[in-house]
C-alpha positions as CSV (number, residue, x, y, z in Angstrom):
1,X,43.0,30.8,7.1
2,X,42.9,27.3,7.7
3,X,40.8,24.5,5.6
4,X,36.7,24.3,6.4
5,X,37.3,20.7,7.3
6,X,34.0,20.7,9.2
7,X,32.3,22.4,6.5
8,X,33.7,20.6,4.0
9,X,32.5,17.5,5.3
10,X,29.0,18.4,5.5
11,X,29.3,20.3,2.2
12,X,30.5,17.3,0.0
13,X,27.4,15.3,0.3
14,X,25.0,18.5,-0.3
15,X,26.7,19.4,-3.2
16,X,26.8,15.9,-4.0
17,X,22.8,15.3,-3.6
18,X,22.3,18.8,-6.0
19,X,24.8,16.9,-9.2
20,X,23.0,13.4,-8.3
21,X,19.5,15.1,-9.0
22,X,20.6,16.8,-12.1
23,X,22.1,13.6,-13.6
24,X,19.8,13.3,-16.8
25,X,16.7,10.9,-16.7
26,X,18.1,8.3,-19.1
27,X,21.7,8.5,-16.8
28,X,20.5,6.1,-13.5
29,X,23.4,4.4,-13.3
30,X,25.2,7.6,-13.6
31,X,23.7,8.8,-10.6
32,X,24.2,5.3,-8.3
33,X,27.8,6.0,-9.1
34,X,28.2,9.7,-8.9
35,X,26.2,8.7,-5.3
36,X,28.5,6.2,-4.5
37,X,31.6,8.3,-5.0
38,X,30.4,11.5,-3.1
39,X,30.0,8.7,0.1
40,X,33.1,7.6,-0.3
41,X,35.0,10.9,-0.3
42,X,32.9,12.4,2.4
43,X,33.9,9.0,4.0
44,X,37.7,10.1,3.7
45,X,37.1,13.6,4.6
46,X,35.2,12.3,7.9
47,X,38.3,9.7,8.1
48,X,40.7,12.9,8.1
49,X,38.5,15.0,11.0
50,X,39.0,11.6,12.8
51,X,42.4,11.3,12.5
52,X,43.2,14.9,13.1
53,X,41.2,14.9,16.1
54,X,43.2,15.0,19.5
55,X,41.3,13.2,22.5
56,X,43.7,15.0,24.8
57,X,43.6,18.1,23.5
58,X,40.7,20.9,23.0
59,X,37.2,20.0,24.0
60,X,35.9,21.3,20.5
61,X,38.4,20.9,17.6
62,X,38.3,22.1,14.0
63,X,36.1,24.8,15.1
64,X,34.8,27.3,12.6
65,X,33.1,30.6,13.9
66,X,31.5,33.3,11.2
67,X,28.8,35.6,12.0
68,X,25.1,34.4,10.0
69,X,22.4,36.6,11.8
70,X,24.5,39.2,13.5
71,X,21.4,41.2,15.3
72,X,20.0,38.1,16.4
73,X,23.3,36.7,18.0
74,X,23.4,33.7,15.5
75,X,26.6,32.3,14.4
76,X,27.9,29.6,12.0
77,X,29.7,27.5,15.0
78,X,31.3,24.5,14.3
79,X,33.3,22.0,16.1
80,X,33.4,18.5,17.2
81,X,34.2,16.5,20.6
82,X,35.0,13.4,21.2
83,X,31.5,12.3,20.6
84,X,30.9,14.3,17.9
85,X,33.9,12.8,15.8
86,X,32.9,9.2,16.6
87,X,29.4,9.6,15.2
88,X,30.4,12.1,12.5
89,X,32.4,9.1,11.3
90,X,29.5,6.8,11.8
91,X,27.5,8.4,9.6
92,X,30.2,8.8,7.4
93,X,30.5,5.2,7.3
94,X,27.3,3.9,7.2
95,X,26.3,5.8,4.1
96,X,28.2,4.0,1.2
97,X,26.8,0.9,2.6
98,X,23.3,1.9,2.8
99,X,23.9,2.9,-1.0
100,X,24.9,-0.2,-1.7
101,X,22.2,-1.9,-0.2
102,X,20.0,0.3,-2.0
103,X,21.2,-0.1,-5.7
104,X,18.0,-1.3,-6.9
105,X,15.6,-0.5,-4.3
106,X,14.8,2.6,-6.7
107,X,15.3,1.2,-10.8
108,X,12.0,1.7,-12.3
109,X,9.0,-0.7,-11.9
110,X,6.4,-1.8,-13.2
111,X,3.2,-1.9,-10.8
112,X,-0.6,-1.8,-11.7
113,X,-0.3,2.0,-13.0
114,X,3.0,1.1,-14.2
115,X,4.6,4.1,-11.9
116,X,8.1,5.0,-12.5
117,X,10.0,5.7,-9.5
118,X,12.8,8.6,-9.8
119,X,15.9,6.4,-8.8
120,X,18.3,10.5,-9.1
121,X,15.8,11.4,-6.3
122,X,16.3,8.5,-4.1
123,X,20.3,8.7,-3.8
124,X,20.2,12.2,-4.3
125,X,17.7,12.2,-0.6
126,X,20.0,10.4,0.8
127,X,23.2,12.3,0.7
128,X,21.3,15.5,1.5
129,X,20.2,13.5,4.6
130,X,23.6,12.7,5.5
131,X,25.0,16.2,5.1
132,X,22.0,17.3,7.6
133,X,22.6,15.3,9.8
134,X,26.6,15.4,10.1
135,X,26.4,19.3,10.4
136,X,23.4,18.7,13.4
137,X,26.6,16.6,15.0
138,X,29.4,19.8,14.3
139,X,27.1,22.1,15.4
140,X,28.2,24.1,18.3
141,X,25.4,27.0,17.6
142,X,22.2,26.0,19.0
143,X,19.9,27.9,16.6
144,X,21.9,26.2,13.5
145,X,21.7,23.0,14.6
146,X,17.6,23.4,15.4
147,X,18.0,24.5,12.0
148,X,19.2,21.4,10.4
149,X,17.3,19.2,13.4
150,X,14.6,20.3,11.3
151,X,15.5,20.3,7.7
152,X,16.5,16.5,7.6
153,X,12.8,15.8,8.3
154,X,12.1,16.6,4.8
155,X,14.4,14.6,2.7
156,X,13.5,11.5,5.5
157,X,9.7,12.0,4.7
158,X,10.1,11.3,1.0
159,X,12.4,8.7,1.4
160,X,9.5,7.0,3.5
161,X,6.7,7.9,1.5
162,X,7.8,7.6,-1.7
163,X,10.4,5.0,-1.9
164,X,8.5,2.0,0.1
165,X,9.0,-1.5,0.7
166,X,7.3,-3.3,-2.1
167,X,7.0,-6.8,-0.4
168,X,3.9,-6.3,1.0
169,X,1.2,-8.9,1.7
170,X,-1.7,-6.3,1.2
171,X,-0.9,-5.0,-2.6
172,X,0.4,-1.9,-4.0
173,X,-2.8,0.4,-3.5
174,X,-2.7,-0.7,0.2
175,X,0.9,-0.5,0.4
176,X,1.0,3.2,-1.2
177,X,-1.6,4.2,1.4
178,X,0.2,2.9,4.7
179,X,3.6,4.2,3.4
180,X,1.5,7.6,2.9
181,X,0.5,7.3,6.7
182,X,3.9,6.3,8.2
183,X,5.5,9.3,6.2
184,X,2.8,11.5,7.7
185,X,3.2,10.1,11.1
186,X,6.7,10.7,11.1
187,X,6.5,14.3,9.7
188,X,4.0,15.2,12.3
189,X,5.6,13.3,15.6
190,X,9.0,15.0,14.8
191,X,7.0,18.7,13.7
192,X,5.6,19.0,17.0
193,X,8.4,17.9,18.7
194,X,10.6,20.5,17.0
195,X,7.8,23.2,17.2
196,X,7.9,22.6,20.8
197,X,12.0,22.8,20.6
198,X,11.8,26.4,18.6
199,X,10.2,27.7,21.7
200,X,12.6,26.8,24.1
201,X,15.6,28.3,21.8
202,X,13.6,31.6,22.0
203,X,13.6,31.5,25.3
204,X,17.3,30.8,25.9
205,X,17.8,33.3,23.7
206,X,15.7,35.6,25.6
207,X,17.7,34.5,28.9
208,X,21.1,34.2,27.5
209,X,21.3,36.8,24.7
210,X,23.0,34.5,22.3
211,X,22.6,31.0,20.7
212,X,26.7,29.5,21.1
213,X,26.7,26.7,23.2
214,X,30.5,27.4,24.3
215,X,29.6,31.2,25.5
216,X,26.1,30.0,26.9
217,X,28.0,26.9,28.7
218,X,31.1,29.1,30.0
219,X,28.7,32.4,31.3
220,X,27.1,29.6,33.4
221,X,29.9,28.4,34.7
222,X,31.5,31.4,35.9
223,X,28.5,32.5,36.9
224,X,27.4,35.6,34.8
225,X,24.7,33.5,33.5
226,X,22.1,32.9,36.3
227,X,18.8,30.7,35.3
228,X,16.3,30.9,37.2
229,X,15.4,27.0,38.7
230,X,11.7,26.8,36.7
231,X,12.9,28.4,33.7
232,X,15.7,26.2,33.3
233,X,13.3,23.5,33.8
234,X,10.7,24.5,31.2
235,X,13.5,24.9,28.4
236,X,15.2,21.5,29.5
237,X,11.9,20.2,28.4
238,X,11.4,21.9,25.5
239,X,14.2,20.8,24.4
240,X,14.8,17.0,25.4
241,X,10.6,16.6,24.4
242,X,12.3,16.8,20.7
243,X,15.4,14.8,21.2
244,X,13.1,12.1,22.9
245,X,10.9,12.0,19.9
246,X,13.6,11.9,17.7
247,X,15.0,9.4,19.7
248,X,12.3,7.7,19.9
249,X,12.1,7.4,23.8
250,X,8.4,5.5,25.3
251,X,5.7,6.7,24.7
252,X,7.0,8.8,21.8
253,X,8.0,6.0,20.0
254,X,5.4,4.8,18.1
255,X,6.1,6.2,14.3
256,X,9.3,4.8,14.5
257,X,7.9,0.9,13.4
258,X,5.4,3.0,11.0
259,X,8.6,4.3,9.3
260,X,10.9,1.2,9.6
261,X,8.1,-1.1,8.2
262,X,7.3,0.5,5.3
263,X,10.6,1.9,4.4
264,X,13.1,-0.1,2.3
265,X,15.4,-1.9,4.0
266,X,18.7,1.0,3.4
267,X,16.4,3.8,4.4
268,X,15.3,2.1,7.3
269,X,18.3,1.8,8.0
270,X,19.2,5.4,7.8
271,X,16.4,6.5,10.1
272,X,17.6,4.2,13.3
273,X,21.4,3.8,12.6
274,X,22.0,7.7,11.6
275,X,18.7,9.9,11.8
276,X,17.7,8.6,15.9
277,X,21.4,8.9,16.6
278,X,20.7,12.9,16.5
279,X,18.4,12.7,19.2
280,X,20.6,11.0,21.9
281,X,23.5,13.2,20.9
282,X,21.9,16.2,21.7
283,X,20.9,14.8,25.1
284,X,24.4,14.9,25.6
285,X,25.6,18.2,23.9
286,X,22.6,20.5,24.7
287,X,20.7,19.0,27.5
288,X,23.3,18.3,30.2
289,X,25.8,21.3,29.1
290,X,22.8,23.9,28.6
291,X,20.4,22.8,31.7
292,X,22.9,20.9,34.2
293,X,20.3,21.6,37.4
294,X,17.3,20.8,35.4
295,X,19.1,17.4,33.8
296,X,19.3,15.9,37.5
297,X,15.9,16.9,38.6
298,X,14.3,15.1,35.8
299,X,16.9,12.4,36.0
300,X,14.0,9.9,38.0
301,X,11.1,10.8,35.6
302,X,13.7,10.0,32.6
303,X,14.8,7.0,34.2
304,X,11.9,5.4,34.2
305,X,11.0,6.2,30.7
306,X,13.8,4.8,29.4
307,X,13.5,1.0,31.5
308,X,9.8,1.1,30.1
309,X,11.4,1.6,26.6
310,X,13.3,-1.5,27.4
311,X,11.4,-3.4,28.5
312,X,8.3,-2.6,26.5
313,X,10.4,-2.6,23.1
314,X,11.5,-6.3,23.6
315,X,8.5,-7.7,25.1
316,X,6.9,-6.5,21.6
317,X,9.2,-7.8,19.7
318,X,8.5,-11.2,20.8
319,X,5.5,-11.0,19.7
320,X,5.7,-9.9,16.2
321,X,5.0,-11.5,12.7
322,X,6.6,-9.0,10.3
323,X,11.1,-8.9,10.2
324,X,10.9,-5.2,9.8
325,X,9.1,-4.3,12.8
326,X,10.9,-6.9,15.1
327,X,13.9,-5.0,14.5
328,X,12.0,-1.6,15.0
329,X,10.8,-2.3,18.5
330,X,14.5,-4.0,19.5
331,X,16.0,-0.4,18.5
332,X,13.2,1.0,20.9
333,X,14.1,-1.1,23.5
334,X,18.2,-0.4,22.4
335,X,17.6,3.6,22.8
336,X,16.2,2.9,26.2
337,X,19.9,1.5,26.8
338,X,21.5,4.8,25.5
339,X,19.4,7.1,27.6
340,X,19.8,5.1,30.5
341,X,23.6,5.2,29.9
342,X,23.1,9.0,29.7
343,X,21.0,10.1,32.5
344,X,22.6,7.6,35.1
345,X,25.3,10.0,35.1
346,X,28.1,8.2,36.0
347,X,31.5,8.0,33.5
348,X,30.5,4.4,32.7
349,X,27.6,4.5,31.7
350,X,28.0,8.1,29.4
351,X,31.0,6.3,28.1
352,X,28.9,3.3,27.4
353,X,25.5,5.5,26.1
354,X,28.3,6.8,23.2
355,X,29.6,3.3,22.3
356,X,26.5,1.8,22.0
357,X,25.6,4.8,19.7
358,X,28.1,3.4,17.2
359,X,27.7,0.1,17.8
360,X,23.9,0.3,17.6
361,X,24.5,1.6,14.2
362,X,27.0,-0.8,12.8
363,X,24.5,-4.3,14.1
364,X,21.4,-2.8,12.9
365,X,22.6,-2.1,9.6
366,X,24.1,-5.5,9.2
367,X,20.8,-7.0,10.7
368,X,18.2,-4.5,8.9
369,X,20.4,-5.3,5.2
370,X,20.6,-8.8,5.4
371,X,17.1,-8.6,6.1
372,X,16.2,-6.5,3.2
373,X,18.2,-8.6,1.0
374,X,16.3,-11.6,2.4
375,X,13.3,-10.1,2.1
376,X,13.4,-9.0,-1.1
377,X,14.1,-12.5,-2.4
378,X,11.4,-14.2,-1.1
379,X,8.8,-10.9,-1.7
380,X,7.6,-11.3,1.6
381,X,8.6,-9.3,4.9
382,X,6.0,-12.3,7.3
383,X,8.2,-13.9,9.0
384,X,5.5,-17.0,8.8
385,X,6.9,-16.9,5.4
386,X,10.0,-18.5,5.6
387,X,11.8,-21.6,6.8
388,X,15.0,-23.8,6.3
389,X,17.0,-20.8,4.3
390,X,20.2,-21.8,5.7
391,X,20.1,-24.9,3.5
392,X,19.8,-23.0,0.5
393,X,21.5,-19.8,1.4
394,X,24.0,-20.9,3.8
395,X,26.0,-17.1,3.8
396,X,22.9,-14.9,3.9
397,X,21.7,-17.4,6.9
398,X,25.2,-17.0,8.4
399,X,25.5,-13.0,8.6
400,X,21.9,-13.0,9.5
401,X,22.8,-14.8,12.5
402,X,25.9,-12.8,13.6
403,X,23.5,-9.7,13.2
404,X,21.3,-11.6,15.8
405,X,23.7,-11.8,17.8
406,X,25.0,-8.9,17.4
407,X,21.3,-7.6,18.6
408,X,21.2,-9.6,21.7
409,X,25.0,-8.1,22.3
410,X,27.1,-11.2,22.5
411,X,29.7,-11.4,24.3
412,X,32.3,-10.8,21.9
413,X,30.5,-9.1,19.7
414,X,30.4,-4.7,19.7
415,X,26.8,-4.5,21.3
416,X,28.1,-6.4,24.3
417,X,30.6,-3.3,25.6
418,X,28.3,-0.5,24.9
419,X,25.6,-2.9,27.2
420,X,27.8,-3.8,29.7
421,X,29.1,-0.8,30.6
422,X,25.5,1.0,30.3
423,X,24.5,-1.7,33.2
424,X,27.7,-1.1,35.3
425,X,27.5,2.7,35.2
426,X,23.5,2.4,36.1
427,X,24.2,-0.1,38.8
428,X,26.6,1.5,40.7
429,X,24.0,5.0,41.1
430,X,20.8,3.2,40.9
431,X,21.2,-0.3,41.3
432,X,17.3,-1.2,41.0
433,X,17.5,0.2,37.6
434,X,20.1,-1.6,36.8
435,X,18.5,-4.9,37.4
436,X,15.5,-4.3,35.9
437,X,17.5,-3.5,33.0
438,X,18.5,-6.2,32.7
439,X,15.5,-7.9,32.4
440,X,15.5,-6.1,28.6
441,X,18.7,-8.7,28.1
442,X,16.7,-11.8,28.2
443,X,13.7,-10.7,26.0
444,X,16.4,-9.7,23.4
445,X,17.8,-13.3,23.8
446,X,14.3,-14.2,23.0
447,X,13.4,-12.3,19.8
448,X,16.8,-12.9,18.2
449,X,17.2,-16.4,18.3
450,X,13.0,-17.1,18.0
451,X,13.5,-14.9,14.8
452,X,16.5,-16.7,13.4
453,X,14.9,-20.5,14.1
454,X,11.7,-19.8,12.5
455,X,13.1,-17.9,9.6
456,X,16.6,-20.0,8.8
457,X,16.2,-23.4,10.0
458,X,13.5,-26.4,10.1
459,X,12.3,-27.2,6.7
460,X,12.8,-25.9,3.5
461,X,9.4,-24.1,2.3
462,X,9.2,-24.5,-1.4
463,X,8.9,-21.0,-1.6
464,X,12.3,-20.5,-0.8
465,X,13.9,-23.6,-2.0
466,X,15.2,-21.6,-5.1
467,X,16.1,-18.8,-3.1
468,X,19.9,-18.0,-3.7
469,X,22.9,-17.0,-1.6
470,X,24.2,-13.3,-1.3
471,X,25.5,-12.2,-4.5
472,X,29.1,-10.0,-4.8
473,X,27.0,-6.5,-3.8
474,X,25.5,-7.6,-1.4
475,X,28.9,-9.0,0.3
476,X,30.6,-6.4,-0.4
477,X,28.2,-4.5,2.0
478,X,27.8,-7.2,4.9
479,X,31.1,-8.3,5.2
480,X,32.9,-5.2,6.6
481,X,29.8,-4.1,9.0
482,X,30.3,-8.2,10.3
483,X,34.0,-7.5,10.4
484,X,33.6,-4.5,12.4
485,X,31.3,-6.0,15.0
486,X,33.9,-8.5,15.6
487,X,36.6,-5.8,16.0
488,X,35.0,-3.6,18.4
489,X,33.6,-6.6,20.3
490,X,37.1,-7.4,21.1
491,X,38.7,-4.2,20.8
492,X,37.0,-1.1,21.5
493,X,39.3,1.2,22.5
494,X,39.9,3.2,19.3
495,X,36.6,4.5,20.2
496,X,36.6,4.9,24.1
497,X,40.0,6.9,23.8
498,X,38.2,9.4,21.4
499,X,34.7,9.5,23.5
500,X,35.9,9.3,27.1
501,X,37.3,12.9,27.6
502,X,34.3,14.2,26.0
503,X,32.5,12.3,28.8
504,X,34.0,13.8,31.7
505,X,33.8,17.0,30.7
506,X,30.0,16.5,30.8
507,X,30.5,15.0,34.0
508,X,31.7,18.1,34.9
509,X,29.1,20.0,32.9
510,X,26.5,18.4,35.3
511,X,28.6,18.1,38.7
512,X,28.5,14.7,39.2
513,X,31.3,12.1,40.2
514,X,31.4,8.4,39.9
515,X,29.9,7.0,43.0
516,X,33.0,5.7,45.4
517,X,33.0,1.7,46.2
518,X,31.4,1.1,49.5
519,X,33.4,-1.8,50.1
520,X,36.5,-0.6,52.3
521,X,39.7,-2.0,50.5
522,X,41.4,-4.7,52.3
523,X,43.8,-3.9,54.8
């Protein structure tokens, strides 16, 4: 019998969350480090899937198939595509740095009923976050990955609710109640998105005796699976309502800046670089494999959801006072890029849907850190509050403007590739879309540089006069998410390879080709 790799992978940091918890009161370093470490080998474990993964090859690798609920039909199915692998290894990724980031966010402190905060608990939520949410990627069993769909809400909502931000303008008694509410919200939101998502398992259960996505997705194919047209549009539903919460997709969207705001920086950071990143992928896996018909007849409706994401996200983001919540309603407008990748169904823009996935990911959380670190210098997340920081702190300045950039996708920067082909694959299908899209570009121009100008140059407040420069951690955790954008802006194939046979085999999930140039070549 060959190694669980899969299981392995997700198993590390569970395992690794139980021994962080344990660690003895007195131990909190202990724990950062035992945290740390787990990351890091889940990291190489997720580096060895990545490298044993064969783009050419099987569409689902490193499977693993056991019977769980044998009279039910559920199985423990796992197995990764192409763009399972790439986010698998996102995650993966992300995680030591958001541990980083977060070294202190959960030391004890003292605030007007001198509360102690459990810093075991913190690290120890967010490796059991991680290993939800890399299983919910290797899942290839629809009723265990609505399983773990689920479960991660729970770690996430005391992450948010009980590990805040605490540079806030109103005081801690105000602070504790808003960070109650945007825990709550977020609980709720995704609750009755999933409830809604429980339904429509039963009923493809119900219709197709059995919960594995392969069997479900091959019976369909060679037709010993017939769905009839409205029932296969009532569970599409069911099931993308969730994912578009998750997402979030307008006008589900709104606990998402909730969340972000009064989260710490790393944990806000773990809900829109890792957490969201669920949703979108199971568009992909379980949307367009499971409901192929019912995918292009709400292809219009979805559409224009996602350009009013777009639009709506940047256009509030202009207009916003708090650094947080500026990047919150950019990764609204950002997710209404991905689904429009996804649902223009062309090869482009799916490829380009996956790649801004990652890339998403890696310029948030070098935006969103440097912002924490910022933020939790000055004690203040008002963006009012600052001014001239780039003569005092001329590093943190600098990789807070490459994660503006990076925002805006720069040409040159990872963003950029992801966008561009998101706009080429919508053009050529829908090529109003396409330009209003577009229009999403500009605003993000807008925020970005508006947010860098008022907060890093002009004159020096006296507040931040003192205020100094990234320190070794905090490098340690910029510097390879910077170098990263900077690779994949100029050379993304490592990741197209891995994601674009994945792609067309959704393509041809859904029956859809690339639209053919309607220029005649020149004769």
């Amino acid at each position: 019998m060959s190694f669980p790799l899969l299981t392995a992978t997700a198993a590390l940091p569970a395992l690794g969350a139980v021994a962080t918890a344990a660690v003895p009161a007195a131990r909190r370093a202990a724990a950062k480090w035992l945290a740390l470490l787990v990351s890091l080998a889940t990291l190489a474990l997720a580096a060895i899937v990545l490298v044993r993964f064969d783009p050419g090859g099987n569409r689902y690798q490193l499977t693993e198939s056991h019977s769980w609920i044998k009279d039910f039909g559920v199985r423990y199915e796992l197995g990764v595509d192409g763009i399972g692998v790439a986010l698998v290894a996102l995650t993966a990724l992300l995680i030591p740095f958001v541990i980083l980031a977060g070294w202190h966010d959960a030391d004890p402190q003292e605030t007007g009923n001198t509360r102690w905060r459990p810093t075991q608990g913190f690290f120890a939520l967010i490796l059991a976050v991680e290993a939800m949410v890399i299983i919910s990627f290797e899942a290839t069993d629809v009723f265990l990955f609505y399983i773990f769909f689920e479960a991660m809400l729970i770690p996430m909502y005391f992450l948010i609710g009980g590990f805040g931000d605490k540079a806030h303008e109103h005081g801690d008694e105000v602070a504790a109640t808003q960070r109650s509410y945007a825990a709550v919200k977020f609980l709720l939101y995704n609750l009755v998105g999933g409830l809604i998502m429980l339904a429509a398992v039963i009923g493809l259960y119900v219709v197709a005796g059995n919960f594995s996505l392969q069997e479900i997705v091959q019976a369909r194919a060679n037709g010993s699976l017939h769905m009839a047209t409205s029932t296969e549009r009532w569970l599409f539903l069911g099931f993308f309502f969730a994912f578009a919460v998750k997402a979030p997709l307008w006008p589900l969207h709104t606990w998402l800046p909730n969340a972000m705001g009064e989260a710490t920086a790393p944990v806000a950071v773990l809900i829109t670089a890792v957490v969201d990143k669920v949703g979108t992928f199971a568009m992909l896996r379980f949307c367009l494999q499971l409901f192929p018909e019912a995918s292009k007849w709400a292809t219009p409706a979805i559409l224009v959801l996602a350009l009013i994401s777009i639009v709506y996200g940047a256009l509030v983001a202009v207009g916003q006072r708090d650094i947080k919540r500026l990047v919150a309603y950019a990764s609204i407008s950002h997710f209404g890029f991905i689904i429009l990748g996804i649902f223009a169904m062309t090869s482009q823009g799916q490829s380009g849907a996956t790649l801004y996935m990652v890339n998403h990911g890696i310029s948030t959380a070098a935006l969103m850190l440097v912002a924490g670190f910022l933020i939790s210098r000055r004690g203040s997340r008002l963006i009012a509050d600052y001014g001239g920081v780039q003569k005092v702190a001329p590093v943190l300045a600098g990789t807070f403007l490459v994660g503006s950039l990076a925002t805006l996708s720069l040409p040159g920067l990872a963003p950029f590739v992801s966008e561009f082909l998101v706009l080429v694959g919508t053009f050529t299908r829908y090529p109003a879309v396409g330009i209003v899209a577009t229009f999403g570009i500009v605003l993000a121009a807008l925020y970005t540089l508006v947010l860098y100008q008022r907060t890093m140059t002009g004159p020096v407040k006296a507040e931040v006069a003192e205020m100094p420069d990234l320190r070794v951690r905090e490098l340690l955790v910029v510097a390879p998410l910077i170098a990263l954008l900077i690779f994949l802006g100029v050379y993304p194939k490592p990741v197209t390879d891995i994601v674009n046979p994945a792609v067309q085999q959704t393509m041809s999930d859904v029956h859809k080709k690339d639209p053919q140039p309607e220029v005649e070549a020149a004769k």
